[in-house]
BAMI-55722 format. One line per 2 residues: number of its first residue (from 1); their letters; for each residue x, y, z of N, C-alpha, C. Coordinates in nm, 4 decimals. Layout:
// BAMI-55722
NUM> A> X/Y/Z/X/Y/Z/X/Y/Z ~ ...
***
This chain:
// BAMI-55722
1> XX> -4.0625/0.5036/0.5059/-4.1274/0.5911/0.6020/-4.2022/0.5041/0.7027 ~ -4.2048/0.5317/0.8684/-4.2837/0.4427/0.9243/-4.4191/0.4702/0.9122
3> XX> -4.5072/0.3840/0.9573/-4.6761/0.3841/0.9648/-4.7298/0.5254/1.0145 ~ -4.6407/0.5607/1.1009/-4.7273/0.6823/1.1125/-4.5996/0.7712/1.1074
5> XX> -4.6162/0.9092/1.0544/-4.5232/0.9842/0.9735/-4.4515/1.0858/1.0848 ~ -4.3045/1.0501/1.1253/-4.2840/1.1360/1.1608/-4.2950/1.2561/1.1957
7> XX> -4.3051/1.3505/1.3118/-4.2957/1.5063/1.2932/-4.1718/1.5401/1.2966 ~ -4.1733/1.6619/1.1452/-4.0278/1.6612/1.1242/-3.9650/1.7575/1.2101
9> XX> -3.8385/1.7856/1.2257/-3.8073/1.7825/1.3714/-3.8175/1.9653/1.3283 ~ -3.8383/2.0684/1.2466/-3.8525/2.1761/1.2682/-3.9827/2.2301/1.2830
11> XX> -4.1075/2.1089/1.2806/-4.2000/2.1448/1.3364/-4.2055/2.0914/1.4621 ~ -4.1637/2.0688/1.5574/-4.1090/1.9806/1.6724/-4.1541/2.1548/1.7673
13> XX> -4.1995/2.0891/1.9203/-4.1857/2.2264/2.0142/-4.0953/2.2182/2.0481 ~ -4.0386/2.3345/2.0884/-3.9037/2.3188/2.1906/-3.8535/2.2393/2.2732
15> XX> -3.8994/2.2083/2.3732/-3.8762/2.0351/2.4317/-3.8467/1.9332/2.3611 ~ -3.8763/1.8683/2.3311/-3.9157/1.7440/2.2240/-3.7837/1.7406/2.1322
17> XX> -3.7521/1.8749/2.0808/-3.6845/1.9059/1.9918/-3.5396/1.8798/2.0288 ~ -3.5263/1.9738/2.1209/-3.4232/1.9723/2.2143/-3.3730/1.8082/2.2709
19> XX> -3.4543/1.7675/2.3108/-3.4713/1.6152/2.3505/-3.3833/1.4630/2.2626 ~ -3.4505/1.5472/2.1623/-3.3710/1.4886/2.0097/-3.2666/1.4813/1.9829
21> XX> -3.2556/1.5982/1.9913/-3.1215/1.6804/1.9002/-2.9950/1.6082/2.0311 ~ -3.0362/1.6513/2.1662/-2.9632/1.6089/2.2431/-2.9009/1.4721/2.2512
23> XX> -3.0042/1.4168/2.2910/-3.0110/1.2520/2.2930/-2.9094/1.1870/2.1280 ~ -2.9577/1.2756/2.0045/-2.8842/1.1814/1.9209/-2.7361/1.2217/1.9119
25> XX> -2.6944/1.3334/1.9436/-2.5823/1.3797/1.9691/-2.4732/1.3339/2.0537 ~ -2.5500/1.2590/2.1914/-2.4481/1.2005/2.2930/-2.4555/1.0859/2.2864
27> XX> -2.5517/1.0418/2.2156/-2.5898/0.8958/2.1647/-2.6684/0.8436/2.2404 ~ -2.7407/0.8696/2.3344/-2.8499/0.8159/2.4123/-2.9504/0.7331/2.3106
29> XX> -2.9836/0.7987/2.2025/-3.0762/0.7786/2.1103/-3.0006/0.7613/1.9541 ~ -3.0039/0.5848/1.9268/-2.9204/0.6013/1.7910/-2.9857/0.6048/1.6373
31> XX> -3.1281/0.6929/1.6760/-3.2159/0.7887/1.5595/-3.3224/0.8337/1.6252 ~ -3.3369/0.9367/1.5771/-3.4515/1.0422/1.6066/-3.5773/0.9968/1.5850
33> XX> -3.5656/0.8781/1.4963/-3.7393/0.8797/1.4162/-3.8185/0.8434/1.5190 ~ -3.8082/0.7191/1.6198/-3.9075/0.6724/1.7481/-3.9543/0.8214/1.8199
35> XX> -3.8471/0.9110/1.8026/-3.8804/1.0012/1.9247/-3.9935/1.0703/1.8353 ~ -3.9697/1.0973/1.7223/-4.0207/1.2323/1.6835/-4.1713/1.1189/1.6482
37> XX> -4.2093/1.0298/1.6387/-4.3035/0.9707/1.6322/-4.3650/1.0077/1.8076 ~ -4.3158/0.9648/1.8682/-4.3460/0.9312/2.0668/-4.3716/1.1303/2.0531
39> XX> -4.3436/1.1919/1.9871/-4.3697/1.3513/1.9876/-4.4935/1.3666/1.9878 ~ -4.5840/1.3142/1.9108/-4.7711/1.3469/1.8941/-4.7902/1.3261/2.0304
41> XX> -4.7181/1.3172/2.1215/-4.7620/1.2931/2.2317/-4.6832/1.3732/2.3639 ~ -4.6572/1.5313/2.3469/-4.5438/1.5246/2.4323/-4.5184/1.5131/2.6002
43> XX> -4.6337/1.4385/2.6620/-4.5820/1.4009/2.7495/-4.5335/1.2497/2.7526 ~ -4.5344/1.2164/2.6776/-4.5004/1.0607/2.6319/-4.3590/1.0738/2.5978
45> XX> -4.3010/1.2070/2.5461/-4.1825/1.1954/2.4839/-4.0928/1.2606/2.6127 ~ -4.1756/1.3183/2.6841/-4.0815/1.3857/2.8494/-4.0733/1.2474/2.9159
47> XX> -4.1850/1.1696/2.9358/-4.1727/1.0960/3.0194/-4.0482/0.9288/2.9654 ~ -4.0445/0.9383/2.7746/-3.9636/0.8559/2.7939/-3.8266/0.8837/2.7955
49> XX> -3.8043/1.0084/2.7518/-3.6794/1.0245/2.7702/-3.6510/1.0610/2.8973 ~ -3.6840/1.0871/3.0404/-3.7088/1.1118/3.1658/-3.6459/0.9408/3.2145
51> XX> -3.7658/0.8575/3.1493/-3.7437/0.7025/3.2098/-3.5710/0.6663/3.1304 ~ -3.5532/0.6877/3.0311/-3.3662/0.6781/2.9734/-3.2788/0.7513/3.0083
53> XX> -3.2976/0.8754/3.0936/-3.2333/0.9662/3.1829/-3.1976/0.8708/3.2756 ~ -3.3232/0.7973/3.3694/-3.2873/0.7410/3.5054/-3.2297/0.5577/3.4894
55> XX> -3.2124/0.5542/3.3343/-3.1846/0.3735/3.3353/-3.0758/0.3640/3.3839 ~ -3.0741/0.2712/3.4579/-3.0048/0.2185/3.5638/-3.0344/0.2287/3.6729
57> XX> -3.0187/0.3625/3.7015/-2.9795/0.3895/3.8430/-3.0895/0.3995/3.9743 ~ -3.0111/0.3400/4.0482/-3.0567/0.2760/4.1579/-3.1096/0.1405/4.1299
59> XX> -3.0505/0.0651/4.0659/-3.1131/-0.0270/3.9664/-3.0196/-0.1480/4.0620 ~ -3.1145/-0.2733/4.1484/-3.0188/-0.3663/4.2018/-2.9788/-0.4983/4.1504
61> XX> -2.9828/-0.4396/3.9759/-2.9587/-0.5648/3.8932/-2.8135/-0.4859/3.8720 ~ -2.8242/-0.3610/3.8182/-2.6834/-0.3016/3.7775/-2.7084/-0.2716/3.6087
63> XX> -2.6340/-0.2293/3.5913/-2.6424/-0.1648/3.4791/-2.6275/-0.2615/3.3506 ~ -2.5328/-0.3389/3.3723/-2.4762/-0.4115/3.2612/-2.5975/-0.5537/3.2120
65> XX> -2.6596/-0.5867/3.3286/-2.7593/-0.6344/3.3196/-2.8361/-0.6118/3.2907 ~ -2.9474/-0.4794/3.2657/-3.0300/-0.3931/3.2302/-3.0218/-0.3671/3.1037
67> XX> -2.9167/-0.3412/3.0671/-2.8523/-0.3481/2.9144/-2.8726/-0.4536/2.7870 ~ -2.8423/-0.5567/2.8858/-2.8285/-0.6995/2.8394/-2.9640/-0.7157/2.7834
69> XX> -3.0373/-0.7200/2.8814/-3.2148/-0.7267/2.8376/-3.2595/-0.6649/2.7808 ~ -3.2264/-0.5143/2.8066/-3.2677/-0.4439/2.6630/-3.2317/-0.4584/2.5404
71> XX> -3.1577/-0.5121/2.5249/-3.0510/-0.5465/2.3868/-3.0987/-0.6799/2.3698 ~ -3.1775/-0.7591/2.3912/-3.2180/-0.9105/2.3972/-3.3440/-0.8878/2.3634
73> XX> -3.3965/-0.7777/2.4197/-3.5909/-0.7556/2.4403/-3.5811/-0.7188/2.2629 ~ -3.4876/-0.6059/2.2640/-3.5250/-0.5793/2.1361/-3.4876/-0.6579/2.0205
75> XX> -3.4007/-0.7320/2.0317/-3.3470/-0.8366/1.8937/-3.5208/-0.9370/1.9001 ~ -3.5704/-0.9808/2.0219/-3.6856/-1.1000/2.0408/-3.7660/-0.9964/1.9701
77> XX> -3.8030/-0.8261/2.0024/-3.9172/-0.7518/1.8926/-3.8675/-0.7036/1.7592 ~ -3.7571/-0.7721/1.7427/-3.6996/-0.7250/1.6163/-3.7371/-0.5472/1.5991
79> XX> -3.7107/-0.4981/1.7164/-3.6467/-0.3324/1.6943/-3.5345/-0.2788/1.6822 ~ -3.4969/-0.2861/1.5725/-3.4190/-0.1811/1.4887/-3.3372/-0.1073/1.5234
81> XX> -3.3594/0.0149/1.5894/-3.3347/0.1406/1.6372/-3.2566/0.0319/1.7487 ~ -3.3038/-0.0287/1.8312/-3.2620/-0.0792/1.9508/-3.1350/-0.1624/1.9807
83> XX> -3.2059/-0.2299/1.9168/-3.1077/-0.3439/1.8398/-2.9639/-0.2857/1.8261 ~ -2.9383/-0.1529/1.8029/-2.7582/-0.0974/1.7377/-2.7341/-0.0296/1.7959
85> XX> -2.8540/0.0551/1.8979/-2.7197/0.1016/1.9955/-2.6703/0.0208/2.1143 ~ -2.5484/0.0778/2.1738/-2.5280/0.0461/2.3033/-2.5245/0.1226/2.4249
87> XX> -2.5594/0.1091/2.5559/-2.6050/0.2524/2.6186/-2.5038/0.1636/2.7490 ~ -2.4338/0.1140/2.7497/-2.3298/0.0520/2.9029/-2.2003/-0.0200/2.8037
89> XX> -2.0737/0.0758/2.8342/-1.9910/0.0426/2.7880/-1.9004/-0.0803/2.8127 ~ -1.9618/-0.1517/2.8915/-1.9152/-0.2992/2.9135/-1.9775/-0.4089/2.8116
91> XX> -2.0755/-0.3450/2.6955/-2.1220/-0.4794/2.6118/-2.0400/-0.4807/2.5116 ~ -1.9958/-0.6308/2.4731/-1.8950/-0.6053/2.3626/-2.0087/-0.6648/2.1956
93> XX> -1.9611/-0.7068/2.1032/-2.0183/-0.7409/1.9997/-2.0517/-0.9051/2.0373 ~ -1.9619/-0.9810/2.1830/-1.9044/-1.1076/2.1472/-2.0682/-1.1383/2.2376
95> XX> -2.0712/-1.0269/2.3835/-2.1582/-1.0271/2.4708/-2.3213/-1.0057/2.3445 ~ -2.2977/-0.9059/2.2597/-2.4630/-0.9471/2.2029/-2.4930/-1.0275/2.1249
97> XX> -2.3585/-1.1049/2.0538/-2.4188/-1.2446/1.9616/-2.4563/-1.3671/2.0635 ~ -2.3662/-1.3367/2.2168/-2.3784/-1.4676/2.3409/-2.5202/-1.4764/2.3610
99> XX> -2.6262/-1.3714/2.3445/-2.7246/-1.3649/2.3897/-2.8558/-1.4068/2.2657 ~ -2.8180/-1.4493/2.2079/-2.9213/-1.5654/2.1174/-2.8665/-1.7414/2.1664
101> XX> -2.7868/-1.7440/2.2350/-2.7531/-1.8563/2.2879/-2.6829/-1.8318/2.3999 ~ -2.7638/-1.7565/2.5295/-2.6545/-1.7400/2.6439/-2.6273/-1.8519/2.7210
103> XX> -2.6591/-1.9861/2.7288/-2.5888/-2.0999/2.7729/-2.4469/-2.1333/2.7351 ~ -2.4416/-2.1210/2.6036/-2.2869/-2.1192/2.5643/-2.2088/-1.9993/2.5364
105> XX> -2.2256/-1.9295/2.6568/-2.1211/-1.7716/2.6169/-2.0208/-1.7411/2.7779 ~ -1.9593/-1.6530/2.7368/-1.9352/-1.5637/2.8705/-2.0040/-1.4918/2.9625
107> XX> -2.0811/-1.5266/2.9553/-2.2514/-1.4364/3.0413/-2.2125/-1.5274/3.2081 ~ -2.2122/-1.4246/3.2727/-2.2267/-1.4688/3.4255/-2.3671/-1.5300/3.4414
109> XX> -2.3640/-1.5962/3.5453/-2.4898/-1.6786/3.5816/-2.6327/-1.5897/3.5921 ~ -2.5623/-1.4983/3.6447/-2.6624/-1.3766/3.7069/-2.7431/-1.3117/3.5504
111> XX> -2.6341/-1.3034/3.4485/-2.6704/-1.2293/3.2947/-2.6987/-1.3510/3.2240 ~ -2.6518/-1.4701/3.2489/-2.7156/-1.6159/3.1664/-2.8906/-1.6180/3.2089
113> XX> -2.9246/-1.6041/3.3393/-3.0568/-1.6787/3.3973/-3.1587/-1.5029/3.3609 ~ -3.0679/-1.4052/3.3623/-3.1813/-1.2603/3.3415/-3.2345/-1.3099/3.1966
115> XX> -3.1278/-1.3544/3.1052/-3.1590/-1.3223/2.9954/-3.2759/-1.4512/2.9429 ~ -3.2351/-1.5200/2.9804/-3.3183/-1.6511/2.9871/-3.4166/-1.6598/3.0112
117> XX> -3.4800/-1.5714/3.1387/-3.5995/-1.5006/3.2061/-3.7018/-1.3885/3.0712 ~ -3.6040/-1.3668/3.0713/-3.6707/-1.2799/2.9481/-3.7369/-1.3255/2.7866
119> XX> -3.6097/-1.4302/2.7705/-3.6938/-1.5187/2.6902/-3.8248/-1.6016/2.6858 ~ -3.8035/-1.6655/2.8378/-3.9322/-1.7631/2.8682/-4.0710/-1.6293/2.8503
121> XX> -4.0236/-1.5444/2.9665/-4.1783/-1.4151/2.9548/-4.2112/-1.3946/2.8106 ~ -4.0751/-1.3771/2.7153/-4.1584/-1.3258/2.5701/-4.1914/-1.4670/2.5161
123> XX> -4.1766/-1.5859/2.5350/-4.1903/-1.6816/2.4483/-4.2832/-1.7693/2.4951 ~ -4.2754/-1.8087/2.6173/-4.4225/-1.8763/2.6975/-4.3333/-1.8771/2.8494
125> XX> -4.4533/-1.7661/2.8633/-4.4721/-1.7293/3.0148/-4.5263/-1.8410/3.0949 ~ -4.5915/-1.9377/3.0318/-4.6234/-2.0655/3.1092/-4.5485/-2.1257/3.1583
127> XX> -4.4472/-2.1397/3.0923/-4.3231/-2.2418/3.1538/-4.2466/-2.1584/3.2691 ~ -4.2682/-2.0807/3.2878/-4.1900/-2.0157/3.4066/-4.2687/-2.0465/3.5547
129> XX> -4.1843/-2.1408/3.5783/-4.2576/-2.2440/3.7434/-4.1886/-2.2166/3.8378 ~ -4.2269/-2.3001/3.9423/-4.1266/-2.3109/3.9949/-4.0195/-2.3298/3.9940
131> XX> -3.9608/-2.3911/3.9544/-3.8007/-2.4261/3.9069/-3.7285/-2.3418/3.8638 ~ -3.8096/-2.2066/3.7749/-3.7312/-2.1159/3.7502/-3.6835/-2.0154/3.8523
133> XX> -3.8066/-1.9965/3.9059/-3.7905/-1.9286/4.0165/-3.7232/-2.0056/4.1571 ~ -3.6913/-2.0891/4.1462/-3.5828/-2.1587/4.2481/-3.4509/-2.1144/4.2098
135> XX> -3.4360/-2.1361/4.0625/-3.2797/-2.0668/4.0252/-3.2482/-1.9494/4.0082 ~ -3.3506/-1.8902/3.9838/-3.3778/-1.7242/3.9992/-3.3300/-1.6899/4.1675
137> XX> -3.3659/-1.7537/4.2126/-3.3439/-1.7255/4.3884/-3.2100/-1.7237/4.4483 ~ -3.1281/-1.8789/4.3504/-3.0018/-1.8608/4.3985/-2.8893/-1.7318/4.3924
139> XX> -2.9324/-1.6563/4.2710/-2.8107/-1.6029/4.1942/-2.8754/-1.4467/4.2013 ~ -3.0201/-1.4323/4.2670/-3.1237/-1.2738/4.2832/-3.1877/-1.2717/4.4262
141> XX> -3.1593/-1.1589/4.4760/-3.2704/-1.1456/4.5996/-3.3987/-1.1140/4.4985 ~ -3.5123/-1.1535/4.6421/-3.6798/-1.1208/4.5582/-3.6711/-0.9978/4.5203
143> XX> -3.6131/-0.9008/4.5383/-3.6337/-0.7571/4.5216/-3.5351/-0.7254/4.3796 ~ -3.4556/-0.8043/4.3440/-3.3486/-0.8277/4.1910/-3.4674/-0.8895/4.1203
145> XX> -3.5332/-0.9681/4.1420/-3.6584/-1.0587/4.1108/-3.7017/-0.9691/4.0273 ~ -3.7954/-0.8936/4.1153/-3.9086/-0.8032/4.0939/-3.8879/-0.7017/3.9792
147> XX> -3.7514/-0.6266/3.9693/-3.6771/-0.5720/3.9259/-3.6876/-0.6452/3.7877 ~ -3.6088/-0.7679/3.8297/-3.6041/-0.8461/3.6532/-3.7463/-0.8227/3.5828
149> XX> -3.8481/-0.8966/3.6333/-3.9705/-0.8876/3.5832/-3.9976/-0.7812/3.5060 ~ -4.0522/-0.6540/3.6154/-4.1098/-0.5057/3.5436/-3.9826/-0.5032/3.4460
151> XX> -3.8525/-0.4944/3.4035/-3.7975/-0.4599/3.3452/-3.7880/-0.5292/3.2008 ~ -3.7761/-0.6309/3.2131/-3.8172/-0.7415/3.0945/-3.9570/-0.7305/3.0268
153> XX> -4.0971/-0.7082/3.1374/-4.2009/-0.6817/3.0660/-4.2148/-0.5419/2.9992 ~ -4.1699/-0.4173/3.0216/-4.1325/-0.3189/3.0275/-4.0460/-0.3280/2.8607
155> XX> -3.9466/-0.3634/2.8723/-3.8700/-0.4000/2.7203/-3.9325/-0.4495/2.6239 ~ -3.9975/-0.5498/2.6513/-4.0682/-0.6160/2.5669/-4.1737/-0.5294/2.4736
157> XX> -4.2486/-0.4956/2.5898/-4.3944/-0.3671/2.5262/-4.3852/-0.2966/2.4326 ~ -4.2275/-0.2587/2.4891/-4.1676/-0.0982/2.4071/-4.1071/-0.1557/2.2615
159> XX> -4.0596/-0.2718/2.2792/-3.9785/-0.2658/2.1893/-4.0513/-0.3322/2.0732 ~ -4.1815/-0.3939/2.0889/-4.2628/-0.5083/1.9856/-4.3617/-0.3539/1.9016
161> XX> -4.3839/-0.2751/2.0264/-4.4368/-0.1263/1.9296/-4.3896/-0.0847/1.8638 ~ -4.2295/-0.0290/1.8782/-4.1487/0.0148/1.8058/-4.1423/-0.0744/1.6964
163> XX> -4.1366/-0.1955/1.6848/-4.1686/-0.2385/1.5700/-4.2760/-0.2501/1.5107 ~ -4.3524/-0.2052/1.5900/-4.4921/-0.2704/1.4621/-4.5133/-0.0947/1.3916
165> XX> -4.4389/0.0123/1.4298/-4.4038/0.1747/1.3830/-4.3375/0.1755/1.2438 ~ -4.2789/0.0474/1.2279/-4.1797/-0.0049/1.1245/-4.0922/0.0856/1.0453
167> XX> -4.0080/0.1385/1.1672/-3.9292/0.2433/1.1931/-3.8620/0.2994/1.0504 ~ -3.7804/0.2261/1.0540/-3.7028/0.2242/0.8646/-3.7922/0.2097/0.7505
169> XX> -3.9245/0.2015/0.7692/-4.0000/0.1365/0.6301/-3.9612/0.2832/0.5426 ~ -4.0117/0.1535/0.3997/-3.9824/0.2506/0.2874/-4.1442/0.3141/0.2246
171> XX> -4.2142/0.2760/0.2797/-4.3709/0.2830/0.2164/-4.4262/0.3921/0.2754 ~ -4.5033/0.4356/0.2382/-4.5626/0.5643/0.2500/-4.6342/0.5402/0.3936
173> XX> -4.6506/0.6832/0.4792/-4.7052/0.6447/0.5942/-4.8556/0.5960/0.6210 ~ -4.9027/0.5386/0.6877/-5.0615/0.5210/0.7327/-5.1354/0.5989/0.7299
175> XX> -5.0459/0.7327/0.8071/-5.0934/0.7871/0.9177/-4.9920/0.9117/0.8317 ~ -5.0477/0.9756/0.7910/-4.9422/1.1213/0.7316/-4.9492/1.2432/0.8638
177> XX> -4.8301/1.3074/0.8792/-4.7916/1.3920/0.9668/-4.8956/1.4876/0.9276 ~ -5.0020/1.5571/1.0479/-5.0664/1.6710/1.0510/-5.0729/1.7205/1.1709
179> XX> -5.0325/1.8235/1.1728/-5.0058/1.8931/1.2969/-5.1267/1.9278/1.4151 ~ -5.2315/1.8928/1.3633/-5.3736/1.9035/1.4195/-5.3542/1.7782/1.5129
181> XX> -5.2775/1.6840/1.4904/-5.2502/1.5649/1.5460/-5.1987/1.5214/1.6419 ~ -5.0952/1.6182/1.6742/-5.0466/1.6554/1.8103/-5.1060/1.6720/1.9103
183> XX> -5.1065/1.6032/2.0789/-5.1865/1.6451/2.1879/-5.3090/1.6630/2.1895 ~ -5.3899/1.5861/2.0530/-5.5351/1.6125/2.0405/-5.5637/1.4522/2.0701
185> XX> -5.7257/1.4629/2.0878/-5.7638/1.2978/2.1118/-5.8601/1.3241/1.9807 ~ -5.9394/1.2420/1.9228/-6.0101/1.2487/1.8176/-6.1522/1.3610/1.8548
187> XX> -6.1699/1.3320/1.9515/-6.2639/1.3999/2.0115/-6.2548/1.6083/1.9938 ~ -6.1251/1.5909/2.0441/-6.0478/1.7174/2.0037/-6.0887/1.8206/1.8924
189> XX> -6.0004/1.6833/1.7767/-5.9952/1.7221/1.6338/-6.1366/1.7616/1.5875 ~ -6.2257/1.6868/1.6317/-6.3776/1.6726/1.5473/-6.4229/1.7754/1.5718
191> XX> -6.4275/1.8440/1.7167/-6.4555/1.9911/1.7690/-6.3614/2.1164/1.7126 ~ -6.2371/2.0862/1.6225/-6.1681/2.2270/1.5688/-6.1824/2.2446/1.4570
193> XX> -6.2540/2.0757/1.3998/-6.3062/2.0987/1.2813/-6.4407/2.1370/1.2169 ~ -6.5100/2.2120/1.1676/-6.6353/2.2531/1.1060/-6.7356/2.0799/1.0762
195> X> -6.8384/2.0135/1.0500/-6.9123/1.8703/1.0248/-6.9256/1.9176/0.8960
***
């Protein structure tokens, strides 16, 4: 069970629910549990499935690239959930083992230096100098740049939470599902409850 206990999906509101059910069905989402956790919160759960509605698009890295990093962000946060699906039908199995060593793979320059980028930010952001950003320049306009960045820091966030949720655990939750728990702040709760 993760740290904090699922809401199970027939106590779920309509949205949320729907959201779920949808998403794991077309495969957007390859398990329910992140969501129905991201549920105690449901504008958290509109707004992320809203932000996986719009991935990609209009996106001037492209899709397959976007992919790449997400599928990289999450193996570096060891997330789970993330880690197995695939959401751009151009990644093969050969493309996500290339990416624990994308110097020696089939990765275009453009998907060698994103992914690489992403490593240095999660691993030491110090070393990212000039030099990187000189080769970053050849193969990205500043505006692919910018793009890389928020998107890599963005992956990262999401995906080191999702693990520390410890999605698959087998141990009892932290945090047990109570429905008082939903859309309340503590402040909330303390006022619906009697001292």
């Amino acid at each position: 069970m993760p740290r904090i206990e699922p809401i199970p999906l027939d106590r779920l509101a309509e949205e949320p629910r729907r959201i779920i059910e949808d998403g794991v069905a077309n495969g957007t989402y390859a398990t329910p549990i992140p969501l129905q956790i991201f549920a105690y919160r449901t504008s958290q759960i509109l707004m992320t499935n809203a932000a996986r509605s719009a991935w990609g698009q209009q996106s001037l890295l492209g899709g397959r690239i976007l992919e790449l990093i997400r599928i990289r962000s999450a193996q570096l946060g060891e997330c789970q959930p993330c880690m197995q699906s695939r959401k751009h039908d151009s990644i093969t199995d050969e493309d996500v083992a290339c990416l624990v060593a994308p110097g020696a793979s089939t990765l275009t320059e453009q998907e060698r230096l994103a992914v690489e980028f992403l490593d240095l930010l999660s691993a030491d952001h110090h070393a990212i100098d000039d030099e990187v950003y000189r080769q970053l320049g050849q193969v990205f306009t500043a505006a692919q740049i910018i793009e890389l960045g928020f998107t890599c820091a963005n992956a990262m966030g999401l995906h080191r939470f999702i693990h520390t949720l410890d999605v698959f655990g087998n141990s009892e939750p932290v945090i047990a599902y109570d429905p008082d728990q939903v859309d309340t702040a503590l402040t909330d709760v303390s006022e619906k409850k009697p001292a």
